[in-house]
N, C-alpha and C positions, 0 to 999 in steps of 0.2 A: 371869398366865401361863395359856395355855389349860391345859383340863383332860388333854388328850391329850399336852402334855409333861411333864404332871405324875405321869402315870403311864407313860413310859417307864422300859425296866428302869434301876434302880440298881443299877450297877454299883461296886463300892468297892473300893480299891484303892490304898495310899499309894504314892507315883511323885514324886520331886523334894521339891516343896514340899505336894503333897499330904499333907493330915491324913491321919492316921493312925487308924483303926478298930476297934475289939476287935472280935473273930470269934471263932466256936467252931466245934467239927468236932460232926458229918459233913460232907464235904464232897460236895455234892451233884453229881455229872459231870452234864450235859446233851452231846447229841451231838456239837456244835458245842466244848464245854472244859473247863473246871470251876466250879462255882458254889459259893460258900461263904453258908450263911446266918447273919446276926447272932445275935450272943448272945442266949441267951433263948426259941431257937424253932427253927423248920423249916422246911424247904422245897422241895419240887420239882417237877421241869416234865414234866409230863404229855403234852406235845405240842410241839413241835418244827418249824417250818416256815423255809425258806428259798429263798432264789430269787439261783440263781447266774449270774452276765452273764459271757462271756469273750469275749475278741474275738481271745484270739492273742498277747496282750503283757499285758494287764492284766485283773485277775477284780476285781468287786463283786460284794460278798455282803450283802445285807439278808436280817436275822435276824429271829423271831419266837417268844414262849414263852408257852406257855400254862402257870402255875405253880401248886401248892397253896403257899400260905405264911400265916403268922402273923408272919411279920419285917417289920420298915422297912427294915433294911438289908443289904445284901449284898455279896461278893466274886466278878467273875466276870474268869477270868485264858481268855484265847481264842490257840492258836498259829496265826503265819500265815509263809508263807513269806517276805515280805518286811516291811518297815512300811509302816504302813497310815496312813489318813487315815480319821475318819470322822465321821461327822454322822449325823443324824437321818431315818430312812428314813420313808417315804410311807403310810402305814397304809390305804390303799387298795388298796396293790398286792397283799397275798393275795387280796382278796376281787377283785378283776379277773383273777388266775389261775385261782380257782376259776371264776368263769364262762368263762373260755377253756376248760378243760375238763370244762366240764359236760357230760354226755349226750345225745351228738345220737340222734335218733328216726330209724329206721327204718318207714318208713309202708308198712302192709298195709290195700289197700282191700277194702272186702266191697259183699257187694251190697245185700243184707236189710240191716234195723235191724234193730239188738241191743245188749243191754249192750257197753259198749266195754271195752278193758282193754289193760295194760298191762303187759308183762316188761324186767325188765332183763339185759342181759348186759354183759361184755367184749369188745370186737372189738378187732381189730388183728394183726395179726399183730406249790546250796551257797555260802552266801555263806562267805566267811572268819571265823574265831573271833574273836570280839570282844576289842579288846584290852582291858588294865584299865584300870576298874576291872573287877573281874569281872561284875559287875552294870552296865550299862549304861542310863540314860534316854533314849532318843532323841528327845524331843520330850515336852513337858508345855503342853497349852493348854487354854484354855476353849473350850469352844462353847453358847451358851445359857448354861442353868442347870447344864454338864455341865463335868468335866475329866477330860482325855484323857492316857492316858499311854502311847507305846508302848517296850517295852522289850526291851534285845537279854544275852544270856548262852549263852555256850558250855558253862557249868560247871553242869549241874540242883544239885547239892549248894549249888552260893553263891548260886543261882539260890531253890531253895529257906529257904536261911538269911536270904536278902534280904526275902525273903516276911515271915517268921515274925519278923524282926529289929520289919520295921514293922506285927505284932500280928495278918497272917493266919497260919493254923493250917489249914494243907493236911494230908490224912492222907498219913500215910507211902507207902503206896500211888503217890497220885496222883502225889505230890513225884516217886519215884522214875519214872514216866511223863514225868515233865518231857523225860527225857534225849535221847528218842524225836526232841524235836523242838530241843533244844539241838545235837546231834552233828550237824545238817543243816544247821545255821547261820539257824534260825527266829527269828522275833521272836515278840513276846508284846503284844498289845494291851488295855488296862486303861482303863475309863471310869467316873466316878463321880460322883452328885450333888455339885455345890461347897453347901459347908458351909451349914445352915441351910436346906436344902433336902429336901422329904417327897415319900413317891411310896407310892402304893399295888402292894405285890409280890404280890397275888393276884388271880389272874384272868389273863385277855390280853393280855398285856403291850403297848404298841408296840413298831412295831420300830426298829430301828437298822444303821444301813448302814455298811461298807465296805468301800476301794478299796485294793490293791496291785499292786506288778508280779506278774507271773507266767508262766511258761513254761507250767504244762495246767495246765487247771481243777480243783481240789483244794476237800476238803471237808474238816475238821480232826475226824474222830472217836475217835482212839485214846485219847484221856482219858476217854469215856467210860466205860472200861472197866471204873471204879470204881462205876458206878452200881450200884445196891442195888433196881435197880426197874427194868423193862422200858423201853424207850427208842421212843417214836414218834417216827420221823425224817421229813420229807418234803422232799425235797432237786431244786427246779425248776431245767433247768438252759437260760440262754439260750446260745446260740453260732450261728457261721453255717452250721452242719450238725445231722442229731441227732445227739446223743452217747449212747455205750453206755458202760457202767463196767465202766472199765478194771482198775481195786482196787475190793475191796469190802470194807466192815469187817471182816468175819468171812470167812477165805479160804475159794475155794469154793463162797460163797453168793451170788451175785450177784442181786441181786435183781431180779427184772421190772421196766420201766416201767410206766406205767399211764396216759402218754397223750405223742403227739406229735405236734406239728404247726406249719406255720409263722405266726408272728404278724403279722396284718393288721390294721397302726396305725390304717388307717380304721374297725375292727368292736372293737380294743383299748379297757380303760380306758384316761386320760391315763398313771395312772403306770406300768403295764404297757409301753406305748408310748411311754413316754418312754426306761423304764430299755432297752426294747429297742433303739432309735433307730438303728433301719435294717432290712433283713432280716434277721430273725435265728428260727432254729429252738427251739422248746420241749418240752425233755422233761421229763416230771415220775417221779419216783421216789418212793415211799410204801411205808416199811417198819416195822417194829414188831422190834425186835429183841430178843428174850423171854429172853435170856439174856447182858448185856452183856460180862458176864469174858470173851469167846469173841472180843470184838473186840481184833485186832492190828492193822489200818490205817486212810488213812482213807480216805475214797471218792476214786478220782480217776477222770477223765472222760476219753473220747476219741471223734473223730468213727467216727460210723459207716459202716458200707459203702453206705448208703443212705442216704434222705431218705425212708424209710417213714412215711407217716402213721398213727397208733393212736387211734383216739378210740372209749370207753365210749358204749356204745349200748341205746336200749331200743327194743319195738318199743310201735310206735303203730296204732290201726285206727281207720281214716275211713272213712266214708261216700261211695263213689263216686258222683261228681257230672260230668254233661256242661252244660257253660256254666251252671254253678252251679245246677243242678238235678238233684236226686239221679237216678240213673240208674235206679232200679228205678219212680222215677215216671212216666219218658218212655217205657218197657218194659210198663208197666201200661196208659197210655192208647192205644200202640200197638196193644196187644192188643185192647181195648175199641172201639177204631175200627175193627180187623179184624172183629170179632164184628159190632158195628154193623152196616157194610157189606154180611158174608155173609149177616146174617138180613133186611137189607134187598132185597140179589137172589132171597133163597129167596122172603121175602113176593111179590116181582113177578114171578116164574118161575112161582109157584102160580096170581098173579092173572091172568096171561097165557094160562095154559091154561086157567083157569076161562072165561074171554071167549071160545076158543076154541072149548069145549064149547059153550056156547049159541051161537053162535053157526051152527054147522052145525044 
């Protein structure tokens, strides 16, 4: 098995026939839900990245974590509005966001040579209550080396007891956050290496992808809330407009964008252009949330009144060139030809009158 699914996140998580896993607390939130680390150690995710597709009826969400850990194994429980399907996301695709919003140059020509340099700036201007059991499996499969479980409950209390029955250990806290997204009629998405299966949980993790229905584009952060450590979120969001947030975790704060614009599949990576697959607008959002108890929602999205373009800008200085020759060179011999010239007429005005003089 490549090495790249081998260290996708482990996610664990007993679901049907799913083994069952000893887990200890703390339980670690991440933006995106809760992460619990194996016994024996710790772990958490220092960075955060995602990239959200909605088209109007349905949202993909491929995840990304960048983690400190000492664990093999983990629990990570993620709420979504509907159930989800998901699979194995594209480990390409941040690093093709990130170049879509790299910093474009601003060029200032000068005339003279001189040291060059360079500044940066910013420019831009309810489904129904699940019947019993109270605990619900809705689907248990493999994909890969992974098994998937998504699972539905109206009740966080049975909800939580279900948890903790098959040997995770949510803090009380979190548990009672469950509720937030039970009383909505949420589902709960659950993925985990199948048995006899290793991954390394430190470092950058791959990502992982998925798809459900959805009425607006939604970002699942209120379980953060629990984290114990500042939260870098970065939350891309594709649709066929830009989108402004509408909620924002912490009410009141809405956080800035910090780039948008629309994605041109021909200048796209493959999996940027794939996941976009047709016109579609990107905004990107990058926040740091320095004190997570303060988050009550979670991000949701809605189009803008525009289709403003924002893209981080530095400026650049060139060397002004006329048909690829610097300008101050064609300026120079100019000159030099003018001089030329004048001290050529003065020489023959002088020698004109001299021939003059002798002559009478």
């Amino acid at each position: 098995m490549r090495r790249w699914v081998a260290k996708t996140l482990t996610l664990a998580l007993a679901a049907g026939g799913l083994q069952a896993v000893w887990v200890a607390d703390p339980a670690w939130a991440c933006g995106c839900g809760a992460m619990i680390p194996g016994s024996g150690g710790t772990m958490s995710v220092s960075r955060e990245q995602a990239v959200v597709r909605f088209d109007g009826t349905t949202e993909d969400v491929v995840m990304r974590f960048s983690t400190h850990s000492d664990v093999t194994d983990a629990a990570w429980v993620m709420p979504v509005p509907n159930q989800a399907t998901v699979k194995l996301g594209d480990r390409d695709l941040f690093d093709e966001v990130a170049g879509a919003e790299a910093p474009v140059a601003v060029v200032h020509h000068y005339f003279w040579p001189h040291g060059s340099s360079a500044k940066y700036s910013v420019a831009g201007g309810a489904m129904a209550a699940a019947p019993p059991p109270a605990v619900q499996v809705l689907s248990d499969q493999r994909i890969g080396e992974f098994e998937v479980a998504n699972l539905a409950s109206a009740d966080p209390a049975a909800l939580g007891a279900w948890l903790n029955q098959h040997r995770f250990t949510l803090k009380d806290s979190t548990a009672a956050r469950l509720a937030a997204y039970t009383s909505q009629g949420w589902k709960f998405v659950a993925v985990r290496l199948a048995t006899g299966s290793t991954a390394d949980l430190n470092g950058v993790l791959d990502p992982i992808s998925l798809s459900f229905p959805a009425e607006s584009a939604v970002y699942p952060m209120r379980l953060s809330a629990g984290a114990t450590t500042a939260q870098n979120v970065q939350v891309s969001v594709l649709a066929p407009h830009r989108m402004d947030v509408a909620n924002s975790p912490v009410p009141d704060q809405a956080p800035p964008s910090v780039f948008g614009d629309w994605v041109d599949p021909s200048k796209a990576g493959p999996a940027l252009a794939s996941l976009a697959a047709g016109k579609m607008f990107l905004t990107v959002y990058d926040t740091t949330f320095a004190d997570p108890s303060l988050i009550t929602q979670d991000y949701a999205f809605a189009p803008a009144h525009s289709d403003w373009v924002q893209h981080s800008t530095y400026d650049q200085e060139e060397l002004l060139k006329v048909a690829g020759i610097p300008a101050y060179l064609i300026v120079l011999v100019a000159v030099l030809l003018v001089l030329a010239l004048s001290v050529g007429w003065v020489w023959r005005h002088r020698a004109s009158r001299n021939l003059s003089v002798r002559t009478q």
